[in-house]
VEXROKE-843208 format. One record per residue: z, y, x of N, C-alpha, C in turn. Coordinates in steps of 0.2 Angstrom, whole numbers, plus 5000, padded with zeros to 4 digits. Example, Ala and Ser with C-alpha at 12.3 -4.5 7.8 and 13.67 -1.06 7.14 Angstrom:
503949725066503949785062503949845066 503549895064503649955068503950005064 
//
This chain:
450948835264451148905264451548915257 451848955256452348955254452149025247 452049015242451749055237452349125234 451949195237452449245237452949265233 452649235226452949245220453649185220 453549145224454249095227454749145229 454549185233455249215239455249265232 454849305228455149345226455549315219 455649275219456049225211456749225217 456549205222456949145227457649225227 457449275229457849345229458249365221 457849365216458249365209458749315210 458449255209458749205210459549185213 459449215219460049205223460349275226 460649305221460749375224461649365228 461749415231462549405234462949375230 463449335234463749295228464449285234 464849255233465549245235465449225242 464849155241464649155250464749185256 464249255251464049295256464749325259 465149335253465749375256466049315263 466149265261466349225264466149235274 465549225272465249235276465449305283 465349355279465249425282466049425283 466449375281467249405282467349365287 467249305290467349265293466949305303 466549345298465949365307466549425308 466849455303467049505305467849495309 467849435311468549415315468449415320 467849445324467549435331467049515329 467449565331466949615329466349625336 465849665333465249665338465149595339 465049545336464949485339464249475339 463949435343463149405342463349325339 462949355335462749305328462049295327 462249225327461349175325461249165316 460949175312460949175306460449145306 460549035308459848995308459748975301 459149005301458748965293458949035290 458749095291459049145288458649175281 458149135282457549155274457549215273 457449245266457349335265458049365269 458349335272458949395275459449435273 459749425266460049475263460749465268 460949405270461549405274461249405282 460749425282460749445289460649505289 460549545286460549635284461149665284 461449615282462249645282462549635285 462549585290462849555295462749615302 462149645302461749715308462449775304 462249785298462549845295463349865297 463649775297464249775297464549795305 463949805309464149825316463949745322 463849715318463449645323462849645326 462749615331462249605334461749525334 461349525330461149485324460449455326 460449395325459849375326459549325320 458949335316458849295312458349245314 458449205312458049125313457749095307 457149075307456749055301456249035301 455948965300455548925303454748945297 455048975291454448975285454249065287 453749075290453349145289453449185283 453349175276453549205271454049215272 454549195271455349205271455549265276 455149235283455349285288454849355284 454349365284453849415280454449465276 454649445272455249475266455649475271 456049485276456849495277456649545282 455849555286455849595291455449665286 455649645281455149715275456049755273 456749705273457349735268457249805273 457849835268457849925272458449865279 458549925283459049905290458849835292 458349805291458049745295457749765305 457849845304457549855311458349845316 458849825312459349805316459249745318 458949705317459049635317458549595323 458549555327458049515329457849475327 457349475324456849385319456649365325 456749295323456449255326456049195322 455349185323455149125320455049055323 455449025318455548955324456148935321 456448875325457148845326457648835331 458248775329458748795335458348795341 457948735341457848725349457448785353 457248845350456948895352457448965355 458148945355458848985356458948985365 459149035365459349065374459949005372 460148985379460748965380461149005382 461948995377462549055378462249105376 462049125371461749185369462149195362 462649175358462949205355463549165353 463949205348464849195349465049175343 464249165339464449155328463849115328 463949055326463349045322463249005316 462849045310462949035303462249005301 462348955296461948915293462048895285 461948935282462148975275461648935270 461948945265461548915257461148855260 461648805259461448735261460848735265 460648775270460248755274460348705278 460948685279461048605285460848565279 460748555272460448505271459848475270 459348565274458748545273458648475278 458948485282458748445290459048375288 458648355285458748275283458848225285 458548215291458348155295458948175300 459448095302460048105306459848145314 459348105317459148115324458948205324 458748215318458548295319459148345318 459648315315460148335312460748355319 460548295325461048275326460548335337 459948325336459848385338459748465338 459548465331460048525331460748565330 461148515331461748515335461848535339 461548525343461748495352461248585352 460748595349460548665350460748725349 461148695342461848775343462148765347 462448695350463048705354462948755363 462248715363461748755370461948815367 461748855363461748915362462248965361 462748925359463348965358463748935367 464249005366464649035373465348955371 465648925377466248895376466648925370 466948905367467348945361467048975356 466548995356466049025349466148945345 465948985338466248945332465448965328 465448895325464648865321465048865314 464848895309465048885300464648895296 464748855294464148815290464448755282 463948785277464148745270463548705267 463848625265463548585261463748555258 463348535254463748515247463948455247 464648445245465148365246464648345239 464448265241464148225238464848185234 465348205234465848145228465748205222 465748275224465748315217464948315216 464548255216463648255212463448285209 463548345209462948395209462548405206 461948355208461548325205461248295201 461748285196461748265190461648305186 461748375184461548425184460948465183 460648425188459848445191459748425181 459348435177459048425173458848485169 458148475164457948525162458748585157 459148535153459648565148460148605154 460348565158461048605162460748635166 460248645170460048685173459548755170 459648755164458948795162459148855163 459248925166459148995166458849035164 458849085164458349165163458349205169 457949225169458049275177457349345174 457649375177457549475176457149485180 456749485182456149525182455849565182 455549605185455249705182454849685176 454149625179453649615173453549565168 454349565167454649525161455349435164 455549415160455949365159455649325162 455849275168455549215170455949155166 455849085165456249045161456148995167 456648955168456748935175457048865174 457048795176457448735177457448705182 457748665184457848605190457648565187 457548495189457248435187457348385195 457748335193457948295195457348225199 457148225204456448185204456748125209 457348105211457448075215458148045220 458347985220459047995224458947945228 458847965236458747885238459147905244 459547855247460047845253460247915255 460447945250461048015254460548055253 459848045250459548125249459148115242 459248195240459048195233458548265234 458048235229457748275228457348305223 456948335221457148375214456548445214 456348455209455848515209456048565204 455948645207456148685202455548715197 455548735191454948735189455248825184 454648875186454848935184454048965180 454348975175453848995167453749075169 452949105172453049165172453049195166 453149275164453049315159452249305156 451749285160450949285160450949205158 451449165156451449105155451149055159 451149055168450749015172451448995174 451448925176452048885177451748875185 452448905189452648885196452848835197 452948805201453248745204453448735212 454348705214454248715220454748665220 454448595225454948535225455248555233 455748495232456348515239456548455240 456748445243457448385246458048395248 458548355248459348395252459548325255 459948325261460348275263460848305261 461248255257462248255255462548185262 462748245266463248215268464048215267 464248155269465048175269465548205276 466048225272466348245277466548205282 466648155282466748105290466148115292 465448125290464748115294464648165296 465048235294464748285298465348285303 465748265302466548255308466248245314 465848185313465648135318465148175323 464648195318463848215319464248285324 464548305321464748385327465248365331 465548315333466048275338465548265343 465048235342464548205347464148255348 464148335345463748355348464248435353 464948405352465248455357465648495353 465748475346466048545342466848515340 467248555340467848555339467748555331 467948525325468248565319468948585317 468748675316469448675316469648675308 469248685302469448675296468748655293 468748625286468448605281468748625273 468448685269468548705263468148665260 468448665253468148635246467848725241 467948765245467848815240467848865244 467348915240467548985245468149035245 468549025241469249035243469849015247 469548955249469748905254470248825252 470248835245470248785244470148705248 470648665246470548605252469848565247 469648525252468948495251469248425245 468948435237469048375232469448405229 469648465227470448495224470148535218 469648545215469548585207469148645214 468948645218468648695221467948725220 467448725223466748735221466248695225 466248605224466048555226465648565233 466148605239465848625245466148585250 465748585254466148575262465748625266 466448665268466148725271466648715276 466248735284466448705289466548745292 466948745298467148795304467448765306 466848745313466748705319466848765328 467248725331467048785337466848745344 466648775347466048735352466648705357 466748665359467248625363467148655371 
//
C-alpha cells in the first residue's frame, strides 16, 4: 500500500507542466472524444481532459492514487476505473493516453507487448494511442543522484527536501529510489524501476500489436527525436 503522504509529495511534485499542455491539445483534435487516460494516478490530466468537454475514463491500477483523483473538484466527470488495459470494453474509445512515463512502468516485454494488444482491442479502427518515454541515448539517469537531483518542494507544513538516488542499471531497466526529508524530520522513501526502451523497440512492439506510427518527438514542442529536444520519445500511434 502506498503511503498517503506519497501521493500527496507525488502532486507538489509534479504539477502541470508542458506535457500536460501537450497532451490536452493533441485530444482536443477529436472534440467530444472518448478518451482512456491508462495509469492515470491522482488525475490532474484527467480532470482536464472531462473539463475540456471529453468523455473520459481514468484507469489506475494503485487504489491511493485512484483515492486522490476521485477527491479533485470536477472528478464527477470522469469514469475511474481500478484496474488495467485488460479490464477495457472493446471499441470503446477514439484517444488513448499513457502519460508521465507510465509505459515505462511495464517492464517486462510480454507484458508490454499485452498491453498493447489491449489498447489496440479497445480503441475503434483509426483512434490513435500517445504515449511518452524516455529515449535511453539522452541517459537520463545519470542524473539520478543525490547532488543533481536534490530539490525543495513547498508544502503548507513546511519545506520538504527531496533526492533521486541511483540503485541500479541492468538490461534496459533502471532503477532508483526517491528519498523525501519531512519538515518533522522523518525520512520517506519510495523505490521504482523504468524500462528505457528504444525507438525501434517501441516501432516494432506497436507493429505487432496493430498500431500504425504516425510520428515520434524528441520534445514537447515537437522537436525531432535526438535534436537538443527534451530527451523524449513521444509517440502517436494509430490503430491500424
Amino acid at each position: 500500500m502506498i503511503d498517503p503522504r506519497l501521493i500527496a509529495l507525488y502532486d507538489v511534485e509534479n504539477p502541470w507542466g508542458r506535457d500536460d499542455d501537450f497532451f490536452l491539445r493533441l485530444a482536443g483534435q477529436t472534440p467530444a472524444a472518448r478518451v482512456l487516460d491508462l495509469g492515470c494516478g491522482t488525475g490532474r490530466l484527467t480532470v482536464a481532459l472531462a473539463a475540456a468537454g471529453h468523455r473520459v475514463t481514468g484507469v489506475e491500477p494503485q487504489r491511493a492514487a485512484l483515492d486522490a483523483a476521485r477527491a479533485r473538484p470536477g472528478a464527477d466527470r470522469v469514469t475511474w476505473l481500478e484496474g488495467t488495459a485488460a479490464d477495457l470494453p472493446t471499441g470503446g474509445y477514439d484517444l488513448a493516453l499513457a502519460t508521465s512515463h507510465v509505459a515505462q512502468e511495464i517492464r517486462d516485454d510480454a507484458d508490454w507487448a499485452r498491453t498493447l494488444t489491449d489498447l489496440r482491442r479497445a480503441l475503434v479502427d483509426g483512434g490513435r494511442f500517445v504515449f511518452d518515454s524516455r529515449d535511453p541515448a539522452a541517459r537520463r539517469w545519470e542524473r539520478w543522484n543525490p547532488v543533481d537531483s536534490r530539490r525543495r518542494l513547498a508544502l503548507p507544513a513546511g519545506p520538504v527536501d527531496a533526492w533521486t538516488e541511483l540503485t541500479g542499471v541492468r538490461e534496459a531497466v533502471v532503477a532508483f529510489r526517491h528519498h523525501y526529508v519531512l519538515p518533522d524530520g522523518a525520512e520517506l522513501t519510495s523505490p521504482g524501476a523504468l524500462r528505457f526502451r528504444t525507438e525501434a523497440e517501441l516501432r516494432a512492439a506497436l507493429a505487432d500489436a496493430g498500431f500504425t506510427v504516425e510520428r515520434i518527438c524528441g520534445g514537447w514542442a515537437g522537436e525531432p527525436v535526438g535534436t537538443g529536444g527534451d530527451g523524449e520519445l513521444i509517440v502517436v500511434a494509430r490503430a491500424a
